[in-house]
N, C-alpha and C positions, 0 to 999 in steps of 0.2 A: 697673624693672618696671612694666609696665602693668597695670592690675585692671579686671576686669570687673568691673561694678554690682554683679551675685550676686557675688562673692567681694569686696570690699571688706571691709577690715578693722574700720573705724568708719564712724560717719554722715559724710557727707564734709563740712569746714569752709569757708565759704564765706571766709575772710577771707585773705587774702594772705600767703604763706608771707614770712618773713624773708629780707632778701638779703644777701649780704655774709659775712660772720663776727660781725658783733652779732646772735648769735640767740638764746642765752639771758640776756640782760640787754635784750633787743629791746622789754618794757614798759616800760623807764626804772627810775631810780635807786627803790629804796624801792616795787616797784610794790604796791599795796592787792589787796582782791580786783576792784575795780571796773577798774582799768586792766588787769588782767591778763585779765579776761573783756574788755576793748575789743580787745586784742592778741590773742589766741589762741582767744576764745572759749569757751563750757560745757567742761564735762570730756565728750569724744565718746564717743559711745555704741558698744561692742564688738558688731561684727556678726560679726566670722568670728576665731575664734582661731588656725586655722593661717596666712591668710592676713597674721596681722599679725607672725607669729613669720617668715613668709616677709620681709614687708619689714624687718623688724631684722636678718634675717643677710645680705640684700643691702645693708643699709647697713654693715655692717663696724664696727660699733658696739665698741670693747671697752672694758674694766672700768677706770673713770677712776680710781680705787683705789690702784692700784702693780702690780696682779699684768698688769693689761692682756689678762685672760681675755676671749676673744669672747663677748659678751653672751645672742646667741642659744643658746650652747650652756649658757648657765647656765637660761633660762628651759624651754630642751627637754630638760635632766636631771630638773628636777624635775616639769613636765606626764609625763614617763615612770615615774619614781618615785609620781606621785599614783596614774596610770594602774593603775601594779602594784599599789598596796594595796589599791584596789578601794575603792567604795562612802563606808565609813566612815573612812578616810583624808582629812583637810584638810590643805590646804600652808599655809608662812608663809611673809609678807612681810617682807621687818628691810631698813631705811634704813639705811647705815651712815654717819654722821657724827662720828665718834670725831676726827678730824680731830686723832691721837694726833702726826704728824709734826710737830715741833715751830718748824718755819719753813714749814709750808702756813696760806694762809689762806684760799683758796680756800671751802673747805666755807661757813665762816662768811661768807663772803661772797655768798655764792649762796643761804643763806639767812635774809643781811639783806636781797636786796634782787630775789630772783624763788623767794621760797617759797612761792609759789602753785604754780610748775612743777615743785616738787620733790614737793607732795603729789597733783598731777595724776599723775606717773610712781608715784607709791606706790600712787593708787588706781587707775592702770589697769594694774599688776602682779598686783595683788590681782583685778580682773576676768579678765584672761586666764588666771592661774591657778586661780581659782573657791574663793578664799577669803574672809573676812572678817578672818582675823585678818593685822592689821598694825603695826609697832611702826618709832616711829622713833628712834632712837639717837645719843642726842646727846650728845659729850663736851667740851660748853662750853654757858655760857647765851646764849641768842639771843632775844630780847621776841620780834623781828618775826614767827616760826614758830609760836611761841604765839599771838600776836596771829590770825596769818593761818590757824591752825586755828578759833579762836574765831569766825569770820568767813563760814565758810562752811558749810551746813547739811551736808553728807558729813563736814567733818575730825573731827567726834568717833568715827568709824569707827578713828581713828587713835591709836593707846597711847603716848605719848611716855616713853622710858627714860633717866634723867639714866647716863651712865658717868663712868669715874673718869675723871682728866683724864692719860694713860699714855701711853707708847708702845706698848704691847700691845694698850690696850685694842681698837683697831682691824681687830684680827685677827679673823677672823672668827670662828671658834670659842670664843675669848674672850670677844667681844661676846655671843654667845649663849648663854655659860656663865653669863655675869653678869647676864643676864635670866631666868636659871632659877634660879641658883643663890645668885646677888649676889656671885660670884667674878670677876674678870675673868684666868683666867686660859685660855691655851690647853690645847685638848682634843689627843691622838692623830692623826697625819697618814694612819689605815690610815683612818680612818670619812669618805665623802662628804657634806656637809654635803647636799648635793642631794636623798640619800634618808633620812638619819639627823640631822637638825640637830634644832632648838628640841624638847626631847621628845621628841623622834625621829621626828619627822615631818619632810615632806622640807620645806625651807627652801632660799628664795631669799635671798638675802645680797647688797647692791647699794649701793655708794656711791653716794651722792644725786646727784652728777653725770651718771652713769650712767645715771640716774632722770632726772631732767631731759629727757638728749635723751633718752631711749626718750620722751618726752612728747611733743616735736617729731616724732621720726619719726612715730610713731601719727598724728600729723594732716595730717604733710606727704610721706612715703613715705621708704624708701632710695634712693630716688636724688634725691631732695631734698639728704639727709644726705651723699651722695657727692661733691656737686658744688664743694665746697671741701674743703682739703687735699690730701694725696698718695693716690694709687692703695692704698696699702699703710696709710695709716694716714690716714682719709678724714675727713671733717666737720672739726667743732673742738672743743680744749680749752680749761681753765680751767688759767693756770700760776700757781703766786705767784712773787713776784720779792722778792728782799732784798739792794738793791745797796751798802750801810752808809751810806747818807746818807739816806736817804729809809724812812719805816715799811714792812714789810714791805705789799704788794698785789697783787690778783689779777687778769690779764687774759684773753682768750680770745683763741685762736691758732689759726690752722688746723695738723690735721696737717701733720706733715714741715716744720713751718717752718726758715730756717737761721738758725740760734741769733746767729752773727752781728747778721742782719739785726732779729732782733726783738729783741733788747738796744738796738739803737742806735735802733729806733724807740720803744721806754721811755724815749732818754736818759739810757742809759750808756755814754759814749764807751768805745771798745775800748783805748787806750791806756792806760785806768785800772783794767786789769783783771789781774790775776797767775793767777787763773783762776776757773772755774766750776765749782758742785757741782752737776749736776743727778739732776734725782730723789730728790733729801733724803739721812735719812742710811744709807738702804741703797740709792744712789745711786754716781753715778760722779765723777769727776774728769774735767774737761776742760780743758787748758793754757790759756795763752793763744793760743799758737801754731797751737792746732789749731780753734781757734774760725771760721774762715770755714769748714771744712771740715767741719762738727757740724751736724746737725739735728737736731730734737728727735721721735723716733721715727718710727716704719716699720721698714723692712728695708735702706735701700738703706745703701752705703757712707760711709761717716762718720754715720751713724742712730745714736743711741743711744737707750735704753728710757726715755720719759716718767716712768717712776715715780709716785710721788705728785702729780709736776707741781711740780716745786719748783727754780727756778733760784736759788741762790746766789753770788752773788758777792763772790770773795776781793779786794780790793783791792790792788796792788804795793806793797809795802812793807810787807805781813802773811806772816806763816809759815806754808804750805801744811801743814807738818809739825807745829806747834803748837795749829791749828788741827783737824787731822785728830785728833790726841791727846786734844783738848778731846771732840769728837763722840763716840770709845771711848770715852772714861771714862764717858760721858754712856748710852751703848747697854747700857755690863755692868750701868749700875746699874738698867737700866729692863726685866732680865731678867725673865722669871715665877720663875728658879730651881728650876725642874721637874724638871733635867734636867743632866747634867754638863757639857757644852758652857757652858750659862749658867751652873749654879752656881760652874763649874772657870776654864773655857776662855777665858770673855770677859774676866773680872775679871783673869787671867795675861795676855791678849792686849794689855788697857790697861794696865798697868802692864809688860810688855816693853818697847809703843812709848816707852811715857815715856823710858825707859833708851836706846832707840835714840836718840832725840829731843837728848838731851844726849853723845852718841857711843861709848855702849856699842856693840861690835860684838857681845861675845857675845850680847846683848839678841838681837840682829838674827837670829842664826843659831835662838834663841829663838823668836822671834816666826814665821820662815818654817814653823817645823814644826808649830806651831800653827793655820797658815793653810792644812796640810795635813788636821789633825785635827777642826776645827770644823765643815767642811760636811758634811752631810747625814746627822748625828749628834742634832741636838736633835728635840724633842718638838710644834717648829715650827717656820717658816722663819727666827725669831730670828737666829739664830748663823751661818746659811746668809747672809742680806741683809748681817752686820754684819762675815764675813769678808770677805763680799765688795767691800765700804767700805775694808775693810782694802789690801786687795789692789791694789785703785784707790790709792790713797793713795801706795802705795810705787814704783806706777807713776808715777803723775802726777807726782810728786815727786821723780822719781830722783836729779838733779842736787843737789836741795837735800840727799837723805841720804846723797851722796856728802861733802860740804861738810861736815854736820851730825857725820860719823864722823871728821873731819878736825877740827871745833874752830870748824869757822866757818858763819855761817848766813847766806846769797844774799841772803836779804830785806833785811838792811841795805845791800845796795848797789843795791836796785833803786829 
């Protein structure tokens, strides 16, 4: 998109856009607020508020979250929603950092070490939308973000809320429940957070990565944002990686990378791989087998959904099937229990696989009609993400739970 002077979105930055795929770590490790205004400069000043919602939806921006909602259409639900209350209506800001998935480290990583750019995207959310009130939602302690509010004369503009440390809490509806209420559990899937969130005012909900590049874009355009990664899934991510030898860490990727190729440029040979969980644990299953042929979202063939941004790696000679067992057990107990799906369905759905897992077959006939009755039955997407884990699982797997009903488990011989 090309802008004319009158329709520019902000005052325009003189300093040189990031090239490459290091662009949000592009101030260096740990940056202060002084390197981060050397790197990107003041927080820009908002000249045209259509004109900047126009370059985020030419940048193809979506929600680094899990859900992978288009960005722009979450900021034009709720300018629509403000529009309609008229006057006396203010919208909310909320940072989601709950960073609830419990092999992401992403969030915390981005801000220990460019949480300048996460409160830059918070406060020019809060200008385009024409609010004040902003909250940012943190489900872990992090100094640097504190430090880096204390730091600059605008971040106390910024309400920071400690969450519980959950898997839910990062649900949207949760998160704002728990700011209103000190509950974190989730709300009713009929109400749009867009027009009805935080006290029922319309509310923007945006993991902080999210926030970030909307940071970038705003000073360097969509087609900045465009010019790395795939057509379908353009700019870059933040992935974590946890290959069992090395701590869990987070790198940036362009869209559509082939999962292959960015495994082995981390340094993990493919040979030592039985296979990969991506997008955490309401994620997918990817063999080994199929790994040259995987990239990590878009649309095109062999594309699977980013999710959280979470590559997992199972190592040969570990049980894809014991493993997956460990994760249900792990998902029924992190239910809200709102709702029978969670109170019922999950807690029966991990304790069938167990029973498959040791080669009950009735388990198994169990379990598939479970994997019938859990989607789109709960009170949130809980039970919807963690059958659908399920389901991965028995696919990716098949072979092993061939073997597994038989008395014998593949991993020992791999």
């Amino acid at each position: 998109m090309s802008s004319s002077p009158a329709t520019l979105p902000l005052r325009p930055t003189t300093l040189r856009a990031p090239e490459g795929i290091n662009r949000l770590f592009s101030a260096g490790w740990d940056a202060d607020w002084q390197r981060h205004q050397h790197r990107f400069g003041p927080l820009p000043e908002l000249v045209n508020q259509q004109a900047l919602l126009a370059e985020l939806t030419e940048s193809g921006l979506t929600g680094r979250g899990g859900a992978a909602f288009a960005s722009w259409k979450k900021f034009s639900a709720v300018l629509t929603a403000t529009e309609r209350g008229g006057p006396t209506v203010s919208p909310v800001v909320v940072g989601n950092a709950a960073e609830g998935e419990p092999l992401s480290v992403k969030d915390r990583a981005l801000l220990r070490h460019a949480p300048h750019l996460v409160i830059d995207g918070l406060l020019l959310a809060a200008r385009m939308l024409g609010t004040s009130t902003v909250y940012l939602a943190l489900g872990f302690e992090e100094p640097a973000v504190m430090e880096a509010l204390a730091s600059r004369p605008d971040g106390r503009s910024i309400e920071v809320v400690r969450i519980p440390e959950q898997f839910i809490s990062g649900e949207a509806s949760a998160l704002l429940n728990f700011i209103q209420t000190g509950r974190a559990l989730p709300r009713t899937q009929s109400e749009r957070l867009s027009s009805s969130g935080l006290r029922r005012r319309p509310t923007l909900v945006h993991n902080i990565e999210s926030l970030a590049q909307f940071a970038l874009i705003a000073r360097y355009g969509g087609a900045w944002f465009r010019a790395v990664g795939a057509p379908d899934d353009p700019g870059t991510r933040l992935v974590s990686i946890s290959d069992g030898v090395r701590p869990a860490f987070a790198v940036e990727v362009p869209g559509g990378a082939p999962l292959a190729e960015l495994l082995v440029g981390q340094g993990v040979e493919l040979d030592s791989i039985g296979a990969v969980l991506l997008g955490g644990y309401h994620g997918s299953w990817v063999s080994a087998e199929s790994l040259r042929e995987t990239s990590l979202g878009g649309q095109s063939a062999g594309a699977y959904p980013a999710g959280a941004g979470v590559l997992w790696v199972l190592r040969r000679g570990q049980c894809g099937l014991d493993a997956s067992a460990q994760i249900m057990d792990y998902l029924a107990g992190q239910s809200a229990k709102q709702c029978g799906p969670c109170r019922f369905g999950l807690p029966s759905a991990a304790e069938a696989f167990h029973h498959v897992v040791v080669g009950d077959r009735a388990a198994l006939t169990e379990l598939q009609g479970l994997l019938d009755l859990l989607p789109g039955r709960g009170a949130c997407h809980h039970p919807d993400g963690s059958a659908a884990f399920l389901a991965s699982s028995l696919n990716a797997f098949s072979e092993d739970l061939d073997a597994h009903l038989a008395g014998r488990c593949l991993a020992d011989a791999r």
